[in-house]
N, C-alpha and C positions, 0 to 999 in steps of 0.2 A: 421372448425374453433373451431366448441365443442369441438375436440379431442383434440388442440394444447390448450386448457385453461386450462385443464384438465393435461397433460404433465405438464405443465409451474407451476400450482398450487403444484403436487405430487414433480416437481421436488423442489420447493422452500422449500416443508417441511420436503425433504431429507438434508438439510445443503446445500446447493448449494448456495453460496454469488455470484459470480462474473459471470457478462455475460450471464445473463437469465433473464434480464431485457429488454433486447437490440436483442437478438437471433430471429433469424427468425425463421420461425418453422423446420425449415429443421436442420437448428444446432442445436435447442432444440433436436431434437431426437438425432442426435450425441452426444449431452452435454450425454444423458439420456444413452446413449450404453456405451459412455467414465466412466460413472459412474461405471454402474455394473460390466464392463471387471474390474474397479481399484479395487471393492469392493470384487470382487472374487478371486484376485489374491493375495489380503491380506487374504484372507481367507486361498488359497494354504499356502503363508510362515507363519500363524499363526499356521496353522495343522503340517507345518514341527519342526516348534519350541516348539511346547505343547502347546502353549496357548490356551487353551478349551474356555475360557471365550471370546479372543479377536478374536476368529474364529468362534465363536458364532455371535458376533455382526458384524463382516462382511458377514458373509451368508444370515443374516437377513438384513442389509442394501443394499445388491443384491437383495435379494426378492423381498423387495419395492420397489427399483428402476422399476425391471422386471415387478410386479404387479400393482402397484400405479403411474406407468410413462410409459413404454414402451405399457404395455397390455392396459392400462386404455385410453391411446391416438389414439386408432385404432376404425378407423369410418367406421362400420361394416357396415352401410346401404353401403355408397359410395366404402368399399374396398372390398364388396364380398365373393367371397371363398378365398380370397388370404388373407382378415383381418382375417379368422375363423380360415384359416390356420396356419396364425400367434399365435393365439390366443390361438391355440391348440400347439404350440410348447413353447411358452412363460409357459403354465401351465407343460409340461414336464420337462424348464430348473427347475422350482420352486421345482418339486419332486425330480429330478436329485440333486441339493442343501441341499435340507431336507436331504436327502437320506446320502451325505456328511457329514450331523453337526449330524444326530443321530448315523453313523457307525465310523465317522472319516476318512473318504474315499476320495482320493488326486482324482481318474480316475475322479470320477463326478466332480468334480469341474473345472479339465483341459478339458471335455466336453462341460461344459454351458461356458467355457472360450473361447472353437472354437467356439461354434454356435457363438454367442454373437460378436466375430471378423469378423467372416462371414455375418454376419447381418449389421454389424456396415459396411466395406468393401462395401456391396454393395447397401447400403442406401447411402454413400457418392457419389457414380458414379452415383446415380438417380438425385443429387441435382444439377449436373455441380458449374460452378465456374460464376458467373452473370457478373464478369468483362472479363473475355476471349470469353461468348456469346456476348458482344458487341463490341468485337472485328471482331469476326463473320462477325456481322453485317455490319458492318462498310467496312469489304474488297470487 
């Protein structure tokens, strides 16, 4: 529960208005993946456009999401090697990113753009759908 307060809080002081008041924690972490994938893909077409400044402030608002929401909500005691693991890939998208805003490099960014789809992808299939399990149930 520490970890989802933690989420819930980093995500609020990313701009997130709507739907994270109400989010279970399972859709928090989707809210928090759905962020970073949109923050890095503005980054992608601000790098294609020039905008130094406005692909600046999207690699940095992927950061935090990545560091201050995604990494920040992982409860290492309960997830073991597979949160360290995380934890240790989360701190690779962040270099992968840097690596981006200081060279102006599209590959890194279309990188933490797979990982982050991949993660996001199979954090959805861990959650099921609570209305089709009581369906389940029921037959």
């Amino acid at each position: 529960m520490y970890g989802t307060q933690r989420a819930l809080s980093a995500y609020k002081t990313i701009g997130v208005e709507t739907g994270v008041e109400a989010a279970d924690p399972h859709k928090l972490v989707l809210m928090l993946f759905d962020g970073a994938m949109i923050a890095t893909q503005e980054a992608r077409r601000h790098l294609a456009e020039g905008n130094l400044a406005e692909r600046g402030a999207a690699i940095s608002k992927s950061i935090m999401i990545i560091e201050n929401g995604l990494k920040a909500s992982l409860d290492r005691s309960a997830g073991g090697e597979l949160a360290e693991r995380l934890a240790s890939l989360y701190d690779y998208m962040r270099s992968r990113l840097l690596l981006a805003n200081i060279k102006g490099l599209d590959e890194p960014l279309a990188e933490v753009y797979r990982l982050l789809a991949e993660l996001r992808d199979a954090w959805a299939q861990v959650g099921g759908n609570p209305a089709r399990d009581r369906m389940k149930g029921a037959a």
